[in-house]
C-alpha distance (Angstrom), angle and dihedral (degrees) to the residues before:
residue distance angle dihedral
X1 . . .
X2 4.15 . .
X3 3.30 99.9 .
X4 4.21 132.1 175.4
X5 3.49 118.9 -112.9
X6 4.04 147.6 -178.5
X7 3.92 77.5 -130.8
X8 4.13 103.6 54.1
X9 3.92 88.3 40.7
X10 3.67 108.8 43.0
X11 3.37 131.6 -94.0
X12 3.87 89.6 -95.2
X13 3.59 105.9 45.8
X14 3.65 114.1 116.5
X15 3.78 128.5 -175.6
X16 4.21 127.4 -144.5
X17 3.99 92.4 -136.1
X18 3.82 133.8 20.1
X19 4.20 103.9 -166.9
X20 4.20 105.0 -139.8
X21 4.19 95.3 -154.0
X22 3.82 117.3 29.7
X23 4.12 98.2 -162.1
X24 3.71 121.4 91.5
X25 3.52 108.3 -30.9
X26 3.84 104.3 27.5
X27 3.90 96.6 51.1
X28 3.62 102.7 52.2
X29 4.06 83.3 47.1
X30 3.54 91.6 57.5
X31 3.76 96.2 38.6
X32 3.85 81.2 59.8
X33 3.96 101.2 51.6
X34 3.22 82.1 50.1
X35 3.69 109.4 57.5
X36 4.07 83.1 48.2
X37 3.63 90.5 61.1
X38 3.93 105.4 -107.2
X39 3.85 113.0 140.1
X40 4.13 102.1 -107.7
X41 4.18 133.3 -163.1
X42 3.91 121.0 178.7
X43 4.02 122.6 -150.0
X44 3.76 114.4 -149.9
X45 3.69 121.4 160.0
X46 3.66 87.0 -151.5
X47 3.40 105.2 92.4
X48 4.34 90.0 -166.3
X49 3.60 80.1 61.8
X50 3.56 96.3 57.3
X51 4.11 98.5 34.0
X52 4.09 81.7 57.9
X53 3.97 95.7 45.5
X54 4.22 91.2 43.9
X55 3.97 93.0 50.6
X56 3.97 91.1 41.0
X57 3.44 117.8 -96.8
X58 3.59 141.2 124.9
X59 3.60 132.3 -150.0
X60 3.88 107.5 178.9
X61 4.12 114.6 77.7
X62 3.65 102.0 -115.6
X63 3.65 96.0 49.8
X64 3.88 112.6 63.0
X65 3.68 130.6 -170.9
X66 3.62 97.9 -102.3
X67 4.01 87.8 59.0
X68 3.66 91.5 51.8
X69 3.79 91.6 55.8
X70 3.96 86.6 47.4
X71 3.77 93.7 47.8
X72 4.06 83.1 47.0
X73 3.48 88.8 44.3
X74 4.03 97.2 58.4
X75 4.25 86.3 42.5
X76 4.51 106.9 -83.3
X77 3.41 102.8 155.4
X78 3.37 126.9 -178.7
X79 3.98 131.2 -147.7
X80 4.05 147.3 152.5
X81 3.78 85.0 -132.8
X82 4.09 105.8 107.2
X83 3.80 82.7 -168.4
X84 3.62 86.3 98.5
X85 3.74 87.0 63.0
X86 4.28 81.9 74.6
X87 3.60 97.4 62.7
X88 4.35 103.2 40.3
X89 3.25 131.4 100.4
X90 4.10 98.6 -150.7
X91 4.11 127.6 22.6
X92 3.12 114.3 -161.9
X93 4.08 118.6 -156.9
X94 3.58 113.1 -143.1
X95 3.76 112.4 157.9
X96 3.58 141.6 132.3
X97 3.48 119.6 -67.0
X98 4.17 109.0 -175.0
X99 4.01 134.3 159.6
X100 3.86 118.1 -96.1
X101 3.89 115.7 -122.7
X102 4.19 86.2 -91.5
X103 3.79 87.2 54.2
X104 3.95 99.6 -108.1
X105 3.67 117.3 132.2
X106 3.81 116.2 -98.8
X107 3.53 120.7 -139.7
X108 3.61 99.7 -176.4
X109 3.46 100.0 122.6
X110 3.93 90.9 35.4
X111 4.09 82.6 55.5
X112 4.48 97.2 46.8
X113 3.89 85.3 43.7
X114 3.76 92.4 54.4
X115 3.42 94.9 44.2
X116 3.79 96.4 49.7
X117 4.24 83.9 50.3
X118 3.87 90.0 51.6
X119 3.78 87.0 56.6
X120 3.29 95.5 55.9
X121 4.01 101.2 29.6
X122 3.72 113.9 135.5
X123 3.81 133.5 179.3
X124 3.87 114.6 -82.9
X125 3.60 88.6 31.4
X126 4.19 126.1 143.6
X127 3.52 119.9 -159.0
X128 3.20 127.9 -175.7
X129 4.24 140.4 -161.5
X130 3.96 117.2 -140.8
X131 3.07 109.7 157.0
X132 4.35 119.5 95.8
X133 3.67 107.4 -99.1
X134 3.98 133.5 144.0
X135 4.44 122.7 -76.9
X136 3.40 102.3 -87.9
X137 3.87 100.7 38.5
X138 3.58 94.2 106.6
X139 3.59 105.0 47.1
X140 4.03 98.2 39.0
X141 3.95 101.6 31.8
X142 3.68 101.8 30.6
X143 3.75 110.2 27.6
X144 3.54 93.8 60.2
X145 4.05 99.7 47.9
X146 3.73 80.4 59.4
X147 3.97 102.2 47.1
X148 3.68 91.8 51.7
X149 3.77 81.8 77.4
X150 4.19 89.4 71.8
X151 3.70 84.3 -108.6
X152 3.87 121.0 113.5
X153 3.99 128.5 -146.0
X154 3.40 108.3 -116.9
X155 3.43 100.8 30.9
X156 3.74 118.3 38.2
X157 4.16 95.2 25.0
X158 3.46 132.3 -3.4
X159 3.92 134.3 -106.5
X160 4.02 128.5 -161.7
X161 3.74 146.2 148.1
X162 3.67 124.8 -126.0
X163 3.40 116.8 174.5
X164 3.73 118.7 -138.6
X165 4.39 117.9 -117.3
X166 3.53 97.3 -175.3
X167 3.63 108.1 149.1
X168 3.78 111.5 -179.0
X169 3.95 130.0 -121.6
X170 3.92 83.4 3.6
X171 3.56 106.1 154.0
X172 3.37 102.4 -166.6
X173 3.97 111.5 34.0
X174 3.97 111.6 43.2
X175 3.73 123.9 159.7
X176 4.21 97.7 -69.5
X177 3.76 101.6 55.1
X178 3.57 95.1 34.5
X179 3.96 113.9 89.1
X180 3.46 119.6 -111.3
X181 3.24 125.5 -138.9
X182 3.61 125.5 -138.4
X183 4.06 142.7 -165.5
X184 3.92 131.7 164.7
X185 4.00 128.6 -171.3
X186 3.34 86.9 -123.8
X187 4.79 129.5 21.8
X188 3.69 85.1 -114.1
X189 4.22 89.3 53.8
X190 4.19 86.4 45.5
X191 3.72 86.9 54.0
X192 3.51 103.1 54.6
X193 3.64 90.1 39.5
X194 4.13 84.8 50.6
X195 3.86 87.7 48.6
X196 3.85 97.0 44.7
X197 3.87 94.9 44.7
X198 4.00 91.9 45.5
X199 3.84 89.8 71.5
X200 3.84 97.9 70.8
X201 3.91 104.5 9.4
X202 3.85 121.6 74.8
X203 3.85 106.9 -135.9
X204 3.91 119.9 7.9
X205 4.02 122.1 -151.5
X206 3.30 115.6 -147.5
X207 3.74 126.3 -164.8
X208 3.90 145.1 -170.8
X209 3.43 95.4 -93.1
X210 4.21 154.0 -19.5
X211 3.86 82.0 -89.7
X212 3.74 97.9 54.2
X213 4.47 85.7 42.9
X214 3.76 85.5 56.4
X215 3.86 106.3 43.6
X216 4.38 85.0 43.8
X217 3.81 79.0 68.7
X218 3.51 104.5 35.6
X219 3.87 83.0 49.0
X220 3.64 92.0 57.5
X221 3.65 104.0 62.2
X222 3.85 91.8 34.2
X223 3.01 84.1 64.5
X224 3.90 107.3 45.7
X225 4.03 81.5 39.4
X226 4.15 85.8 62.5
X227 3.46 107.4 43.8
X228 4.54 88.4 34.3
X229 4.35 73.4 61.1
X230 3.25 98.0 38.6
X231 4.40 90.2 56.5
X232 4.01 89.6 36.6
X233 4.27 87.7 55.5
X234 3.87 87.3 47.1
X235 3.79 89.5 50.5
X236 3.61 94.8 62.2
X237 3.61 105.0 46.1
X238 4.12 91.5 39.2
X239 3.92 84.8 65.6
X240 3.29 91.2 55.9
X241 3.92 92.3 49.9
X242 3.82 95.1 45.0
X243 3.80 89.1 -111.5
X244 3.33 122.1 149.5
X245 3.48 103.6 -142.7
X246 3.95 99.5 -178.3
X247 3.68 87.3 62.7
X248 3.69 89.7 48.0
X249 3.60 92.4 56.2
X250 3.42 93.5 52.9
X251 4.11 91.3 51.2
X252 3.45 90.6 49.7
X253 3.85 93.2 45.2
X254 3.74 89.6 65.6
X255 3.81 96.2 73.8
X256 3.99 107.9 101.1
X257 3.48 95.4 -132.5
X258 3.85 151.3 10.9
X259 3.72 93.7 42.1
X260 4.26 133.9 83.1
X261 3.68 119.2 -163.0
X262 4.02 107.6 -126.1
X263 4.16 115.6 163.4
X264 3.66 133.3 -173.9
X265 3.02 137.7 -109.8
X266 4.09 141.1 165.5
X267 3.36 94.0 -59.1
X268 4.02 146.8 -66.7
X269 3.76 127.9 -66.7
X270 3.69 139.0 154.9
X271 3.24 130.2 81.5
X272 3.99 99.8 -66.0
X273 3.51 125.1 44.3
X274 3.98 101.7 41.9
X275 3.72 93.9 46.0
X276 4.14 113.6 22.9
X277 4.40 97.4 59.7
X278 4.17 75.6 56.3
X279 3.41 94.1 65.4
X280 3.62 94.6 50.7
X281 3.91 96.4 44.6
X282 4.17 86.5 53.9
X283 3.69 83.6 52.5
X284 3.74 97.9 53.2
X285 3.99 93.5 32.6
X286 3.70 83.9 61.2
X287 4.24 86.8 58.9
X288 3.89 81.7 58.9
X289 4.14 95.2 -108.5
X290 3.77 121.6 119.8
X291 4.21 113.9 -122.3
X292 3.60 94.1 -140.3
X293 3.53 95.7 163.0
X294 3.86 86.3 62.6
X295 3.55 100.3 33.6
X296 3.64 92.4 58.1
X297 3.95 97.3 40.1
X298 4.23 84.0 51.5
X299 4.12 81.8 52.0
X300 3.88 103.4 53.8
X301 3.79 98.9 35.5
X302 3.67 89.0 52.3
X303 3.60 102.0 55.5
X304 3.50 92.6 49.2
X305 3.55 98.9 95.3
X306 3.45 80.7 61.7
X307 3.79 98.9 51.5
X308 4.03 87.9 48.6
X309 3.72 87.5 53.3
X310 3.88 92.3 50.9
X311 3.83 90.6 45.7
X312 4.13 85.3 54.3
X313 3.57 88.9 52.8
X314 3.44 96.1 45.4
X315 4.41 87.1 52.1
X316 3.58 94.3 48.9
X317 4.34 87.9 50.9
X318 3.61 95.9 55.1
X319 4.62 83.7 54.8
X320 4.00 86.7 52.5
X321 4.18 89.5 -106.6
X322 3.74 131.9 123.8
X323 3.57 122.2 -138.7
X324 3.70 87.8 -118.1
X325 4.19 113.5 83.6
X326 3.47 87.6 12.7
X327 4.17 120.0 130.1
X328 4.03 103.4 -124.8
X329 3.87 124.0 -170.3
X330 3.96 116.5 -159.0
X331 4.27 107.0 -167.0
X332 3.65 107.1 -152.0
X333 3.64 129.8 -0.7
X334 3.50 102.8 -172.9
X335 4.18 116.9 109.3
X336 3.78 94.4 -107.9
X337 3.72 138.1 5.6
X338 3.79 120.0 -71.1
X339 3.57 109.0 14.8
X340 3.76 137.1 83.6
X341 4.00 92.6 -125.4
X342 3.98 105.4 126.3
X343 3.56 97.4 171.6
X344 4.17 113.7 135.6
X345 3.26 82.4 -1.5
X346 3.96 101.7 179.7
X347 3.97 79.7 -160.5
X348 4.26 76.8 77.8
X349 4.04 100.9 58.3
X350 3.86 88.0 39.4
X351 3.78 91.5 48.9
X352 3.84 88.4 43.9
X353 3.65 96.7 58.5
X354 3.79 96.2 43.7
X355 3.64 91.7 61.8
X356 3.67 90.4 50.7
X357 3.65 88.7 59.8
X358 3.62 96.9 47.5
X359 3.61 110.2 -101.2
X360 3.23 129.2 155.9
X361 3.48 102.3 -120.0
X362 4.40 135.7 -166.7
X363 3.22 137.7 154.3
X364 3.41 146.0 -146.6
X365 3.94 128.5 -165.8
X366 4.37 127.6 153.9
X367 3.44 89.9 -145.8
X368 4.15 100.1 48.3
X369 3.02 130.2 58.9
X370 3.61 106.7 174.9
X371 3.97 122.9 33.9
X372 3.41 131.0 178.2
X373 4.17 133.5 -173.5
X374 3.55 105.8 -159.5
X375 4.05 112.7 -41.9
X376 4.01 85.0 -26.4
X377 3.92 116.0 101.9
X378 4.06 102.3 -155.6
X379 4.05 114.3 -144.8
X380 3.65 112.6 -101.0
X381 3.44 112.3 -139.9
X382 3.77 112.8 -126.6
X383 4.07 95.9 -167.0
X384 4.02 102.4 49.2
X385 3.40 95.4 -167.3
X386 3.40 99.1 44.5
X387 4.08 84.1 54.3
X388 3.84 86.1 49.8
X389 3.83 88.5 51.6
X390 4.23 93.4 46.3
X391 3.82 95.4 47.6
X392 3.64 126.8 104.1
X393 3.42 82.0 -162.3
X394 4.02 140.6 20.2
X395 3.78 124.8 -168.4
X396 3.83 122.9 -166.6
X397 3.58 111.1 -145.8
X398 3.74 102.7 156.9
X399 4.32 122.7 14.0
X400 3.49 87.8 -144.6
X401 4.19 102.4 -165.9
X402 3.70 92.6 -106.8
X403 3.65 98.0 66.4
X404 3.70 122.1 101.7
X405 3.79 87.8 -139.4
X406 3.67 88.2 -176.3
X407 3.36 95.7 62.6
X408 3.44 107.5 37.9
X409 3.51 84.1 60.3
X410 3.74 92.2 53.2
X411 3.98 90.2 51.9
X412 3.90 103.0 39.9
X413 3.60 114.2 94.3
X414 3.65 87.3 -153.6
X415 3.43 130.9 15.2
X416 3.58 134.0 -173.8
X417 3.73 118.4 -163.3
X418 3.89 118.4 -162.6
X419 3.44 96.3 174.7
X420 4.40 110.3 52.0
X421 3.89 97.4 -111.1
X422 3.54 108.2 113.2
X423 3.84 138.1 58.5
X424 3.72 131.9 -167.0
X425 4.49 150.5 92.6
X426 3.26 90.8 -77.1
X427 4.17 100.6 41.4
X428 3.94 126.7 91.2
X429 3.74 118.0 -170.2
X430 3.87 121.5 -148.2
């Protein structure tokens, strides 16, 4: 393993940011800082991680190869040593933040990197919180870790939220032009956070406090989750009117102002919408008020895998074929179009119940290359249009850039589009 150390470096070398979680969120951060010149370490405890990262390779979409040699090249180094915690101006915490099986957020991996920080916490110090969590987190959970050291936030190191943007194979907004929000416990914490984020992110917003920085992003997927619900609802019952609510959309898009296309789709994934809103229902729920707003957004755009699968079955009875025996094609699996992220996937549920009906079911998907639902790996089809062509069935899930959209649709026998795109005899839309 090629690990950093006090040792390799020199005694005295000292880096401006050490990255706590190298996957999504912390690697395109430090890939950043580094391209602005600051002297950058990532933390990982997984030492694959950290093996791929020291011999040059990437494995998350924005980052690619070629800007892991150039981070390399200007001195990154990655290691599952926190000693390089001791010697860094700024840590930045940028770790998973998931539900538990009850649904409440779990901060386990918030908690171990804390701890690891506190160890290593010296005066001067700014550390800050990325990763989604509920108001409150970093003034009750984190601030104390760190004061058990003697030292208090505010005055002998600093303490802030910042709540990660990163919005994957975006090709327009990546973490430089895209404002940063910003939060300490205390103004002199949002300053240095201010001052330390200013050197590789265009505009920085700061706000009253950590508690405002964390509800700004739990406010921003609530409210994509909401309004995603809100089109996904309207979906369902506009079939049964004969309305076709695509084409509304776009009608209604042309007014200049008071209005925000959203569309459905099969469902949510990622690692936003279906789990951040959570964390800020558990926080109010804990205040003794139902979210309902959230509650009921988290019910319709989960059972729309479900709805999709009905709407399949439903396709495949008006050709005179049961679901069961019958060859079906699902066309990308990933969460969102153009990457290889497959995580809450509604692809999974919809795949899931297909299966228990009997399909036959494949899949193809550029940016995966293995795919499982449940213990069952699906065939990938190597020859998508042949697939296309061998399917009773196709369903669009994601129109990943690669596809000829035009014609798979002219090849499919069937094709079910969940996402609006295509036109045609032989094409259904969601």
């Amino acid at each position: 393993m090629n690990n950093w150390n006090l040792e390799d470096a020199g005694v005295m070398s000292s880096h401006d940011l050490v990255v706590l979680g190298l996957g999504y969120v912390g690697l395109p951060l430090a890939q950043a800082a580094s391209m602005a010149g600051l002297r950058v370490a990532g933390f990982d405890p997984d030492p694959r991680k950290i093996d791929l990262l020291n011999e040059g390779r990437s494995y998350v979409d924005d980052v690619t190869d070629e800007d892991v040699a150039e981070m390399r090249r200007v001195g990154f180094s990655a290691t599952t040593d926190s000693v390089c915690l001791s010697v860094t101006e700024t840590a930045v915490i940028c770790v998973p933040t998931p539900l538990r099986v009850d649904g409440a957020p779990d901060l386990a991996a918030v908690e171990s990197a804390v701890a690891t920080v506190r160890d290593h916490l010296h005066p001067g110090m700014l550390v800050v919180l990325e990763s989604t969590t509920y108001p409150g987190t970093t003034d009750e959970v984190v601030r104390p870790v760190l004061e058990a050291t003697g030292m208090t936030a505010g005055v002998d190191f600093h303490l802030a939220f910042s709540p990660e943007r990163i919005d994957p194979g975006n090709p327009v907004y990546g973490l430089r032009n895209t404002p940063k929000v910003v939060g300490g416990v205390t103004p002199a914490c949002t300053d240095a956070a201010t001052r330390f984020y200013g050197k590789f992110v265009d505009t920085v917003v700061p706000t009253r406090s950590s508690r405002e920085a964390e509800m700004a992003k739990l406010l921003e997927n609530t409210y994509r989750h909401v309004n995603i619900a809100l089109v996904n609802e309207m979906a369902v019952f506009c079939d049964e009117l004969g309305v076709d609510l695509w084409d509304a959309i776009a009608a209604a898009s042309t007014k200049p102002f008071g209005f925000q296309a959203f569309y459905p789709g099969p469902g949510v994934g990622g690692h936003c919408i279906p789990i951040d809103p959570n964390y800020l229902s558990y926080r109010v729920k804990l205040l003794g008020y139902p979210f309902r707003f959230v509650e009921l957004a988290q019910e319709i755009n989960a059972r729309m895998p479900a709805y999709v699968c009905t709407r399949v079955q439903r396709t495949l009875n008006d050709l005179g074929r049961p679901v069961q025996g019958s060859k079906v094609l699902l066309l990308g699996v990933t969460y969102k179009p153009d990457i290889a992220d497959d995580r809450e996937s509604p692809a999974q549920p919809l795949g899931k119940r297909l299966l228990e009906l009997g399909a036959e079911l494949a899949f193809h998907d550029p940016h995966v290359e293995r795919w499982r639902v449940n213990e069952h790996e699906l065939e990938r089809a190597d020859d998508v249009l042949a697939a296309v062509r061998d399917a009773d069935i196709v369903i669009l899930l994601q129109p990943h850039s690669s596809y000829d959209l035009d014609q798979i649709t002219k090849e499919a026998n069937v094709l079910f589009d969940t996402r609006g795109r295509l036109a045609g005899d032989n094409v259904v839309r969601l």
